[in-house]
Each structure stands twice: as C-alpha cells, then as structure tokens.
MARZADO-994729 format. One line per field, with one value per residue: residue number from 0; residue in three letters; chain; x, y, z of N, C-alpha, C in turn. Coordinates in Angstrom, 3 decimals. Example, Ala and Ser with C-alpha at 12.3 -4.5 7.8 and 13.67 -1.06 7.14 Angstrom:
# MARZADO-994729
nr <- 0 / 1 $
rest <- ala / ser $
kette <- A / A $
nx <- 13.190 / 12.850 $
ny <- -5.690 / -2.250 $
nz <- 7.800 / 7.080 $
cax <- 12.300 / 13.670 $
cay <- -4.500 / -1.060 $
caz <- 7.800 / 7.140 $
cx <- 13.200 / 12.900 $
cy <- -3.300 / 0.030 $
cz <- 7.800 / 7.870 $
This chain:
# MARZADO-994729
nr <- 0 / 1 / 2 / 3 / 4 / 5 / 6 / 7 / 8 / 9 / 10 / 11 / 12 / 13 / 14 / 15 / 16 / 17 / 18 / 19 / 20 / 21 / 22 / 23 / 24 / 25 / 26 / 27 / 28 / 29 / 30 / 31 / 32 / 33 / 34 / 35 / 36 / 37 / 38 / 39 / 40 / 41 / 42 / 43 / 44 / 45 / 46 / 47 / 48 / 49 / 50 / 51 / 52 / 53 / 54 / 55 / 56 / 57 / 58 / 59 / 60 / 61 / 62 / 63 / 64 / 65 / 66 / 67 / 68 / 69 / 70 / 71 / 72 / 73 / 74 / 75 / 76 / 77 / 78 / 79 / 80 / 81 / 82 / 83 / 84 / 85 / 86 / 87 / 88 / 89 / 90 / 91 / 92 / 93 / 94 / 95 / 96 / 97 / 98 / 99 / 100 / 101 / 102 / 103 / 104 / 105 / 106 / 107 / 108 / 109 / 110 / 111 / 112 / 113 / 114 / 115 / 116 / 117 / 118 / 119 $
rest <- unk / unk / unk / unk / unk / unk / unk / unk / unk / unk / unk / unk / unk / unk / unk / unk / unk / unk / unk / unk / unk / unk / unk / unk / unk / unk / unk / unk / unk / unk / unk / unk / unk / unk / unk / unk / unk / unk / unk / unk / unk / unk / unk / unk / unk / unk / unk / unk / unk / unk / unk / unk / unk / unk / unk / unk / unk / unk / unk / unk / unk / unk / unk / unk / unk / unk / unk / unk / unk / unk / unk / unk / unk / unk / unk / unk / unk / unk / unk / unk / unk / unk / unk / unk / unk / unk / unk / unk / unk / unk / unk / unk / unk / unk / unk / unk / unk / unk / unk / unk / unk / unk / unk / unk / unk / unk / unk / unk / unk / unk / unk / unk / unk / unk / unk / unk / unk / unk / unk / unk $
kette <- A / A / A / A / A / A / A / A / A / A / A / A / A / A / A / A / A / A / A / A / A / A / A / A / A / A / A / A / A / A / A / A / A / A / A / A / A / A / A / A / A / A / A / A / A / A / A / A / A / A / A / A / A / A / A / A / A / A / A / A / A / A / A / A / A / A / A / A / A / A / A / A / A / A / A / A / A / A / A / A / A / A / A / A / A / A / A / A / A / A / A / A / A / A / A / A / A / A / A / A / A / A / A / A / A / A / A / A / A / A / A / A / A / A / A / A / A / A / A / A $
nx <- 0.824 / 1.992 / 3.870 / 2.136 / 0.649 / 3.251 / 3.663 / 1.555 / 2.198 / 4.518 / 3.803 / 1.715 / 3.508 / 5.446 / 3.236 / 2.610 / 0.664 / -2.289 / -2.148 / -4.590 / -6.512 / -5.860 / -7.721 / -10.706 / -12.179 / -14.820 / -14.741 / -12.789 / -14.218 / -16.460 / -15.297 / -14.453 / -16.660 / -17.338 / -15.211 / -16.241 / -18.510 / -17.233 / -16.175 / -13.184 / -10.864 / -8.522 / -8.077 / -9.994 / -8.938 / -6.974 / -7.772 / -8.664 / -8.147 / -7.096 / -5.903 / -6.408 / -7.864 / -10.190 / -11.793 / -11.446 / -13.332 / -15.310 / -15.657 / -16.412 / -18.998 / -20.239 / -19.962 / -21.789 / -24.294 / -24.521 / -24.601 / -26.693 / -28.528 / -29.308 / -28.341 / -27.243 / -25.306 / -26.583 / -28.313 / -26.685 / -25.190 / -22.452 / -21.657 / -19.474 / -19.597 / -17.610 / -15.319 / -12.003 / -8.887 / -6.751 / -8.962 / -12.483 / -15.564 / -17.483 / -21.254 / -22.734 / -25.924 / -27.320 / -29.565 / -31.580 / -33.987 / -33.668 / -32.012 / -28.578 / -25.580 / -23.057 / -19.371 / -16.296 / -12.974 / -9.664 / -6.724 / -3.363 / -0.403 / -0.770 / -3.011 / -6.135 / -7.828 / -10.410 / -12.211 / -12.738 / -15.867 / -14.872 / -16.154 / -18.644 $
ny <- -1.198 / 1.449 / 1.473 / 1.996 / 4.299 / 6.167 / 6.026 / 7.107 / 9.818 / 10.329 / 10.290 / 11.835 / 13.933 / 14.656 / 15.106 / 17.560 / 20.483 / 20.963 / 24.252 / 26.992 / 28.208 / 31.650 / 34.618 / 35.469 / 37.964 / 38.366 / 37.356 / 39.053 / 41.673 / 40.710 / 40.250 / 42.641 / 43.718 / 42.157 / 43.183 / 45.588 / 45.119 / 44.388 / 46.347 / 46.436 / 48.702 / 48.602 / 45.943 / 46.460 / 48.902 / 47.275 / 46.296 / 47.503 / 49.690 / 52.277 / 53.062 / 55.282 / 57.049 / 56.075 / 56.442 / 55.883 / 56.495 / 56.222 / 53.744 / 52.720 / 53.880 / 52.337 / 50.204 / 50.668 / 50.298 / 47.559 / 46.392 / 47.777 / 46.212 / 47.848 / 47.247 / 43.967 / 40.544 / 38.665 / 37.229 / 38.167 / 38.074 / 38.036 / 38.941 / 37.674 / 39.744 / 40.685 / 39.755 / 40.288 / 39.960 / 41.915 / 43.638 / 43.841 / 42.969 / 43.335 / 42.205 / 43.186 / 42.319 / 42.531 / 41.547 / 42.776 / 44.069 / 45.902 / 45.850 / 44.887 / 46.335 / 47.927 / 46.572 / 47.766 / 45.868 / 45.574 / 43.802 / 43.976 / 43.561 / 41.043 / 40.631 / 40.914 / 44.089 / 46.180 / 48.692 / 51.726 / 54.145 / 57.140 / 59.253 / 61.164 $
nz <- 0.000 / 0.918 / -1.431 / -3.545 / -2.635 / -2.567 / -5.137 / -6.603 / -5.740 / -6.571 / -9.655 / -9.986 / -8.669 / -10.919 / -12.972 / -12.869 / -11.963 / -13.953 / -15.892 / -15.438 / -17.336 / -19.153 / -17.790 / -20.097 / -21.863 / -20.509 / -18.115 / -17.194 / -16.797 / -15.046 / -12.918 / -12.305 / -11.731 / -9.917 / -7.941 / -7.601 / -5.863 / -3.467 / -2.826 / -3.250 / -4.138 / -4.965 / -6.209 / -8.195 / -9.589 / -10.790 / -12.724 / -14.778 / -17.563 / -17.615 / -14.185 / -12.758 / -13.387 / -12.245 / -9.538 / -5.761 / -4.635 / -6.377 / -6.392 / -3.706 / -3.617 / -5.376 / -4.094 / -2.453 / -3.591 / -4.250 / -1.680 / -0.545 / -1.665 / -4.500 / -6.511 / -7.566 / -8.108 / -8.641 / -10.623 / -12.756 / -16.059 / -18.256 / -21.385 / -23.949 / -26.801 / -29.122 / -30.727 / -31.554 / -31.659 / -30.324 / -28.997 / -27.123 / -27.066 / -24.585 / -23.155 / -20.485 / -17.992 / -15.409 / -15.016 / -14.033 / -15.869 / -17.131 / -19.254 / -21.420 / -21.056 / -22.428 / -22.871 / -23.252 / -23.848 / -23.658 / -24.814 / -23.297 / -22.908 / -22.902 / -20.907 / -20.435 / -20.439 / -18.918 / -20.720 / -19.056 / -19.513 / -19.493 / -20.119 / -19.311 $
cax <- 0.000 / 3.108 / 3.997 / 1.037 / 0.731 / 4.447 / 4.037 / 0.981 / 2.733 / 5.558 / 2.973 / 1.452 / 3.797 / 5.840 / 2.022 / 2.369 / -0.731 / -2.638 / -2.566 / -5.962 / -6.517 / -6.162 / -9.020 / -11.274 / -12.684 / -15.548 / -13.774 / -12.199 / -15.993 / -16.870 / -14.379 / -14.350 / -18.260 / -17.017 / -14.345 / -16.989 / -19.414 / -16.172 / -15.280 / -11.800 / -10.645 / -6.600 / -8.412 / -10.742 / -7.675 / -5.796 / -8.818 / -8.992 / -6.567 / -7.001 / -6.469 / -6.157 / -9.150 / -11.154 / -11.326 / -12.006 / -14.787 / -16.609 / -15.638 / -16.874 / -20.428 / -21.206 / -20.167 / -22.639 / -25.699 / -24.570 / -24.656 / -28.429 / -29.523 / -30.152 / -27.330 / -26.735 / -24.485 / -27.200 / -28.560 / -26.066 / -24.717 / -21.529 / -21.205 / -18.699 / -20.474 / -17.671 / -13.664 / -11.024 / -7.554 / -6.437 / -10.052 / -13.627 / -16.855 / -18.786 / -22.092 / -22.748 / -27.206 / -27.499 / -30.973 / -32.735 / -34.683 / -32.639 / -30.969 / -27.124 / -24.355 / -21.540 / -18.031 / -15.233 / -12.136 / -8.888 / -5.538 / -2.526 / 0.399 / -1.435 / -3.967 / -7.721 / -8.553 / -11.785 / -11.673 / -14.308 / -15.702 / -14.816 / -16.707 / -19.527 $
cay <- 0.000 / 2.425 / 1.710 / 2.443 / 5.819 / 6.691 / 5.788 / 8.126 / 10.546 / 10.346 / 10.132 / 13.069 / 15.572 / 14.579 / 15.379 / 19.073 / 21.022 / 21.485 / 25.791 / 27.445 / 29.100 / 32.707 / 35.061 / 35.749 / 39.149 / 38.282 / 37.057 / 40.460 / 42.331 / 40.434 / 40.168 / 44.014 / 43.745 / 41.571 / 44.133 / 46.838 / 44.740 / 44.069 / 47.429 / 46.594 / 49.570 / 48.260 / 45.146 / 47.244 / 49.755 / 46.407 / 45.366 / 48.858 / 50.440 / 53.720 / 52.948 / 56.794 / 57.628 / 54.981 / 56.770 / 54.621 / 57.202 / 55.925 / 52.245 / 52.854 / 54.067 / 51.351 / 48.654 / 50.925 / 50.122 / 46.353 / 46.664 / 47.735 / 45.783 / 48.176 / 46.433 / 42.394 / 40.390 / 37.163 / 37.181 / 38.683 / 37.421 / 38.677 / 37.774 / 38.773 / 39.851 / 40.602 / 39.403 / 40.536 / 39.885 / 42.568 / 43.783 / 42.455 / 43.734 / 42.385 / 43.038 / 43.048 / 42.257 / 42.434 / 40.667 / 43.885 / 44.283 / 47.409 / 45.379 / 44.641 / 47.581 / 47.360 / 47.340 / 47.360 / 45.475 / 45.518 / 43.310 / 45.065 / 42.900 / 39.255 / 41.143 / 41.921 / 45.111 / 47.072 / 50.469 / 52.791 / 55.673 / 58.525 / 61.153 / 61.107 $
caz <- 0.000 / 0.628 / -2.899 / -4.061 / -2.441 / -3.164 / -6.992 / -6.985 / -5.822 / -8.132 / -10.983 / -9.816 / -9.002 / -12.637 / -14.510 / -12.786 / -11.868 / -14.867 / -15.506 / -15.675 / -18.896 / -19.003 / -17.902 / -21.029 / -21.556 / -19.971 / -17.030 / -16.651 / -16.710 / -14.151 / -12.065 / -11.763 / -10.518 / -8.316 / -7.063 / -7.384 / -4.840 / -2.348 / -2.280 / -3.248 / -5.150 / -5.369 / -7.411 / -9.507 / -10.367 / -11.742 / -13.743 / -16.321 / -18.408 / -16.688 / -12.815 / -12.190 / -14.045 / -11.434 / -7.783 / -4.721 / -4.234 / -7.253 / -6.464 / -2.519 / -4.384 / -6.199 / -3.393 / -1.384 / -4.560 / -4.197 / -0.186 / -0.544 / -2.753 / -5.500 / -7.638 / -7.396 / -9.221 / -8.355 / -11.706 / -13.756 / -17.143 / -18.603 / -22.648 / -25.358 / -28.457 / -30.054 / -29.667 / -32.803 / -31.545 / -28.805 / -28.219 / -27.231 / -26.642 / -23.543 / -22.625 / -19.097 / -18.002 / -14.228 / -14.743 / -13.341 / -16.423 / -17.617 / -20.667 / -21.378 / -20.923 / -23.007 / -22.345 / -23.914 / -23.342 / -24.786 / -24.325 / -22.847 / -22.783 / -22.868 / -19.642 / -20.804 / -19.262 / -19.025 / -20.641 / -18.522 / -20.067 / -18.637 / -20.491 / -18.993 $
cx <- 0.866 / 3.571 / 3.794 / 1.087 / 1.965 / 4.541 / 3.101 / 1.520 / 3.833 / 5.059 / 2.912 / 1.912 / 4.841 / 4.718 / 1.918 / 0.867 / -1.068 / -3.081 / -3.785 / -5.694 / -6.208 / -7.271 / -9.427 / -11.929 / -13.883 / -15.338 / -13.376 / -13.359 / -16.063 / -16.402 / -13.777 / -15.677 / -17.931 / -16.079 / -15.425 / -18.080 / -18.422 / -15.883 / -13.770 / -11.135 / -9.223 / -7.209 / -9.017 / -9.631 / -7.032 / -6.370 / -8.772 / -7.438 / -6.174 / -6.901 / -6.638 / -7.179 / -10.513 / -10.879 / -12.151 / -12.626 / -15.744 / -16.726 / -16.576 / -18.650 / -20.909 / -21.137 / -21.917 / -24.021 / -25.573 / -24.864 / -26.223 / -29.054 / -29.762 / -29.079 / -26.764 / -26.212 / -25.670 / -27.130 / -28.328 / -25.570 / -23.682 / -20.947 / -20.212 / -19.422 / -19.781 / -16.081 / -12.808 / -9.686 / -7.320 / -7.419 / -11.295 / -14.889 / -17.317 / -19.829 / -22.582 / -24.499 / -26.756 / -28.830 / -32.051 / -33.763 / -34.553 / -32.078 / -29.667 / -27.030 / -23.277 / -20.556 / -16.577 / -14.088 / -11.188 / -7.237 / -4.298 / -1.366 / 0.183 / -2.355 / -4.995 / -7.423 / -9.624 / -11.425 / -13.026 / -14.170 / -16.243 / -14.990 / -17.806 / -19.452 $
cy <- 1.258 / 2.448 / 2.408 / 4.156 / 6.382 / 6.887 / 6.999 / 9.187 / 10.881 / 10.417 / 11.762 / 14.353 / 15.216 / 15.307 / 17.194 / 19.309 / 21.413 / 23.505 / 25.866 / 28.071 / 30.550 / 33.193 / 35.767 / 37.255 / 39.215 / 38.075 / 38.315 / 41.078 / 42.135 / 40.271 / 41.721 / 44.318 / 43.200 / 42.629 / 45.041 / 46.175 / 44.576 / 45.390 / 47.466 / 47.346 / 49.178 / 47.073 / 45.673 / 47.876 / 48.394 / 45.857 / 46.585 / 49.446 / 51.630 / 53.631 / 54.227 / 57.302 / 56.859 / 55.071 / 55.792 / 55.511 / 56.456 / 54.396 / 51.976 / 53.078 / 53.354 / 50.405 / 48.966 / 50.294 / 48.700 / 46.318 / 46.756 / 47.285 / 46.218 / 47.487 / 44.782 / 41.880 / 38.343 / 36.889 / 37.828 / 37.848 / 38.720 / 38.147 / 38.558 / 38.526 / 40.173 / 40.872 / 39.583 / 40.198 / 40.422 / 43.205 / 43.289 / 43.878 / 43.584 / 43.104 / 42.250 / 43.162 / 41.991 / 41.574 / 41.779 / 44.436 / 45.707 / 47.120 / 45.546 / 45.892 / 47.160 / 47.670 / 46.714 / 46.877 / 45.662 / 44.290 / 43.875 / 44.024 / 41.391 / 39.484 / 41.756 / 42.809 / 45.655 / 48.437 / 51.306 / 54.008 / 56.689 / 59.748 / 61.563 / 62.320 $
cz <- 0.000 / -0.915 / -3.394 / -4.655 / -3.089 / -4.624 / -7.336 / -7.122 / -6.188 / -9.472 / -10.928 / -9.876 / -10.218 / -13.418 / -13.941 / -12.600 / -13.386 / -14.613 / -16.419 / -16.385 / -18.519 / -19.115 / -19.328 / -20.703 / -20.912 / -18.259 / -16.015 / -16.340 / -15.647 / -12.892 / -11.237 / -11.317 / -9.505 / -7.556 / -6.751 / -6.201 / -3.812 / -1.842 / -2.497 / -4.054 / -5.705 / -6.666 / -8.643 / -10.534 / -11.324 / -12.647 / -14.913 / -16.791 / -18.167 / -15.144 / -12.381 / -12.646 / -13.175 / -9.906 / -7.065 / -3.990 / -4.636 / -6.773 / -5.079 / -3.202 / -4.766 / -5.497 / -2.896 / -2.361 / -3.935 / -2.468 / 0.439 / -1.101 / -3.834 / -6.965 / -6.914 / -8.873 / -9.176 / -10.311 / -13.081 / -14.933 / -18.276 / -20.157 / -23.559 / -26.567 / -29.410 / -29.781 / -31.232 / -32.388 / -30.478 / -28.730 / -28.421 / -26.832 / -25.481 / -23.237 / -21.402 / -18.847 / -16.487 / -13.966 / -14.202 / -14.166 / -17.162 / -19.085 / -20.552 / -21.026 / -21.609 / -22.372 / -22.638 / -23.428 / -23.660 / -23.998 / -24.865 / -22.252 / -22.432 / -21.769 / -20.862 / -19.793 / -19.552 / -19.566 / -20.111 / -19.370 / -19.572 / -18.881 / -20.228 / -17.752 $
C-alpha cells in the first residue's frame, strides 16, 4: 500500500498542476463587478486600463448600490459579443430588467482590461 501511495505521488507531481486558462474578456468584466461589490478599489484599479481615471470614491459608491440591494451580481450574465484579436466587446445584463451595458475590453500585454468611459 506504501507503494502504491508513493508511486501516486511520483505520478502526480511529474504530470504538474494542470494551468488554468487565461481570464477571457468576460472574465475580466466580471471580475471588476465583483471588485466593485467588495469594495476593493486596489483590485478594480488592476482590472482597467485607466487605474487613475477609477477613484475609490466611485468604487466605494457602487459597493454601497450592491450593499443595498439596489445592484446584485445574483442574476447577472456577462457575454462577449464581439472578440477581434487585442479587443472584445462584452455586454454586461445584471438581470434587473434594464438590458445589457456594453463594455469594452482591450488586451494590454497578454492582460484583458476594461476600458471605462470617462466622459460622462
């Protein structure tokens, strides 16, 4: 039975951890709702291509929507509609009956990032 075990684990760590794909532009989207419901503004900043253009005022604001309820990520759905090489589309549906949001992505040294727009 020592064998056994021992051989596994000689099998095992030889076959290496299989690595998880890289995050897809969709991936990234969502993964910055998720920062934006945590409150974690250091994660949000590393998710866009502007972190300086993305204050941890605005990021604090929108945990506070998710916080009350008036923004959940329950029944959200995050799709790319539309992926060329180094950028993507995604559209982002919270399920609130509002319809998608777009948002653009782009890749920035093999990293999707979000680009917010900040002309608003």
């Amino acid at each position: 039975m020592r064998r056994l075990v021992a051989g596994l684990i000689v099998v095992l760590t030889a076959c290496g951890p299989d690595k998880a794909p890289a995050p897809g532009p969709a991936d990234r989207v969502e993964s910055l709702f998720r920062a934006y419901e945590s409150g974690d503004c250091t994660q949000a900043k590393s998710l866009v291509t502007r972190p300086d253009d993305l204050p941890c005022e605005q990021v604090d604001s929108i945990a506070r929507l998710f916080e009350t309820g008036r923004l959940s990520l329950e029944d959200a759905t995050f799709t790319v509609t539309d992926e060329g090489g180094e950028s993507a589309a995604v559209d982002v549906d919270l399920g609130d009956g509002e319809g998608p949001a777009p948002y653009d992505v782009v890749k920035i040294d093999g990293e999707w990032l979000v680009e917010l727009d900040t002309s608003a």
